[in-house]
N, C-alpha and C positions, 0 to 999 in steps of 0.2 A: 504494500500500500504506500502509496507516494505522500508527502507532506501534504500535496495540494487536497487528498482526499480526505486527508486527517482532518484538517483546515476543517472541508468542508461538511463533516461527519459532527465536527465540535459544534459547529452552527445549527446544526441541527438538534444536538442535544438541547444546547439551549433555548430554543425554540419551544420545544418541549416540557423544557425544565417551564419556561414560562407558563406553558396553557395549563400545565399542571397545576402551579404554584398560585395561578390564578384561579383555578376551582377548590383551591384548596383556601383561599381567604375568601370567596365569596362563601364556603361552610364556617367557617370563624366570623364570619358578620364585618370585617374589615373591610371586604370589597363589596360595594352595592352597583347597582346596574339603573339605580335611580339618577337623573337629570340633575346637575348642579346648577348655580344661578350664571350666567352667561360672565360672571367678572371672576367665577372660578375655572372657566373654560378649560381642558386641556390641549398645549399648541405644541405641535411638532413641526418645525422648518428643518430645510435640507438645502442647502447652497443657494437660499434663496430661490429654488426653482420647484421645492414641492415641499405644501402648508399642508397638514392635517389639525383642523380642531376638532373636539368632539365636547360634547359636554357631558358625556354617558364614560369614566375614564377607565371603570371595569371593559368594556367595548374595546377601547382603543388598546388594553391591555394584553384581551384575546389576540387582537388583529395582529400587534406586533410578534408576538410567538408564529401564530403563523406566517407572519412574512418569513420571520428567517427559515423554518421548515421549508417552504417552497422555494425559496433562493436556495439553501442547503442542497434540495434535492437538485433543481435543473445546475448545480454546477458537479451532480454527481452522476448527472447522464454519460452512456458508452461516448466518448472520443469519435470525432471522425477521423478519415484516415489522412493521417502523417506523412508525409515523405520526408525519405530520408538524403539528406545530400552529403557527395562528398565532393573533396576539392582538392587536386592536386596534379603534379608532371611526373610524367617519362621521359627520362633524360637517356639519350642518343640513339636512337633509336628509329626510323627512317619506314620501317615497315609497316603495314599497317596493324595496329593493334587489338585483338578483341578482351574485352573486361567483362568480366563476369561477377554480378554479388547472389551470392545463395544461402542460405543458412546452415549454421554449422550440422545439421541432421536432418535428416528426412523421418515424416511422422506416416506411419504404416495405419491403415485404416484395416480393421476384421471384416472377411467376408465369407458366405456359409458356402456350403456346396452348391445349392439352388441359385446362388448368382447375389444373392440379395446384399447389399452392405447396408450396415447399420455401422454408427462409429460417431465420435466429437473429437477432435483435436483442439488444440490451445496455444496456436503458434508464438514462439519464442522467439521473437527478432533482436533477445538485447544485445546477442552477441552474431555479426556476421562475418560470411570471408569471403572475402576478396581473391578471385580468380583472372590473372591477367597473361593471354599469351598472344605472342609474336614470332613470323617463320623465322627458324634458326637461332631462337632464344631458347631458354630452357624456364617452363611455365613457374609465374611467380604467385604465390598461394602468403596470403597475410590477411589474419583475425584482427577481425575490429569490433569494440566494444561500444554499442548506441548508447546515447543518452536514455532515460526515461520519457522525456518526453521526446525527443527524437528531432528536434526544432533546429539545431543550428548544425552548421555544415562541421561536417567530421573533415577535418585536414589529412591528408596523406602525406603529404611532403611532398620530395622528390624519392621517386621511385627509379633503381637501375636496375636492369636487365644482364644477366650471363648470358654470356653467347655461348650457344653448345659446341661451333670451331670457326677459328677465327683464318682468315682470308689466308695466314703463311703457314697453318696446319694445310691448306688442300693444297696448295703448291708444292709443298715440300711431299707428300705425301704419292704426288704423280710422278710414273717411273714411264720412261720409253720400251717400248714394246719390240722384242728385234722384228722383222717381217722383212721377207726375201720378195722381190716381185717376180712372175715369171716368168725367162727368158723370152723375147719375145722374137728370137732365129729360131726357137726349135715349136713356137705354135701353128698350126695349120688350122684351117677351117674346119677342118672336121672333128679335131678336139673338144671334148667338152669340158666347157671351162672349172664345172663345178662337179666333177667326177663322173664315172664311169657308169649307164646304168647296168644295173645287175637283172 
C-alpha cells in the first residue's frame, strides 16, 4: 500500500470517526438538529470561492464526515493506466537497433482438458528488463526497477554494446585457398568440365 492510499484510507476514517461521533452527541443531548437564531449561524468559507452557512450545525456536522468519506473514497479508485518512460543513448553503434521491455516473468494461466481457462493474474510491472539487440553485437539484457507510481522517466544513461568480432578478427582470420586452374593446351570440346558421367 502506497503513502498516497494510506493518506487516503486516514481521510476516510475520519470521516467516519465524524458521522459516528456525531450520533453519538446527538444521544448525549449535546448535538440538536434544532435551528439557531440567524447571529449564531454556522459559516464555513474556503479560499473565498465556496460559503456554506447552515443554521441547523448538527446538519453541517453530518455533511462534513461525509464529505471527507466521498473524497477518501474517489481518491481510492483503480488508477488509470500509467506509462512508463524511459530515456537514454546507444553509444557507437550505426546498426539498426531493436529494444525490447518485458517483465521479469511470464504469468501461466490453468486450463482443463475441455479447453476451458478459468484463471486471474496480478501483473507485476515494479521491476522490468530491458532487452536490446543489434547485428553483430552480443544482446544486452538490464533490470530496471519502476517507481510506484510509474510517472517520471526512468534514465538509462548511456548504454555500450560488445561487439561479438571486431573488423581485424575477420581479416586476420581469412586464409588463401591454393587452387590450380586447368590447363587450358590439354582441354578439348568434348571434355566435360565438371567430371565424367558414370
Amino acid at each position: 500500500m502506497s503513502a498516497f492510499d494510506l493518506v487516503a484510507l486516514m481521510g476516510a476514517g475520519c470521516g467516519m470517526a465524524m458521522v459516528l461521533g456525531g450520533i453519538w452527541l446527538i444521544a448525549k443531548g449535546a448535538l440538536t438538529f434544532a435551528a439557531t437564531p440567524k447571529t449564531e449561524a454556522l459559516t464555513l468559507e474556503w479560499k473565498k470561492q465556496f460559503r456554506l452557512t447552515t443554521q441547523v450545525p448538527g446538519m453541517a456536522f453530518f455533511l462534513i464526515g461525509l464529505l471527507f468519506v466521498a473524497v477518501s473514497l474517489g481518491f481510492l479508485r483503480q488508477p488509470g493506466l500509467v506509462p512508463l518512460e524511459f530515456e537514454g543513448e546507444i553509444k557507437g553503434v550505426d546498426e539498426p537497433v531493436s529494444i525490447l521491455v518485458r517483465p521479469t516473468s511470464s504469468w501461466e494461466l490453468p486450463s482443463t482438458t475441455t479447453g476451458t481457462i478459468s484463471g486471474k493474474i496480478y501483473p507485476d510491472l515494479s521491476v522490468v528488463v530491458l532487452v536490446i539487440n543489434a547485428p553483430g553485437y552480443e544482446p544486452f539484457t538490464k533490470s530496471i526497477k519502476v517507481s510506484e507510481q510509474g510517472r517520471h522517466v526512468t534514465p538509462l544513461g548511456t548504454l555500450e554494446l560488445h561487439r561479438k568480432l571486431k573488423k581485424s578478427d575477420l581479416t586476420a582470420s581469412i586464409a588463401d585457398l591454393p587452387f590450380k586452374p586447368a590447363d587450358p593446351a590439354n582441354a578439348t570440346n568434348n571434355t566435360v568440365a565438371y567430371g565424367v558421367a558414370q
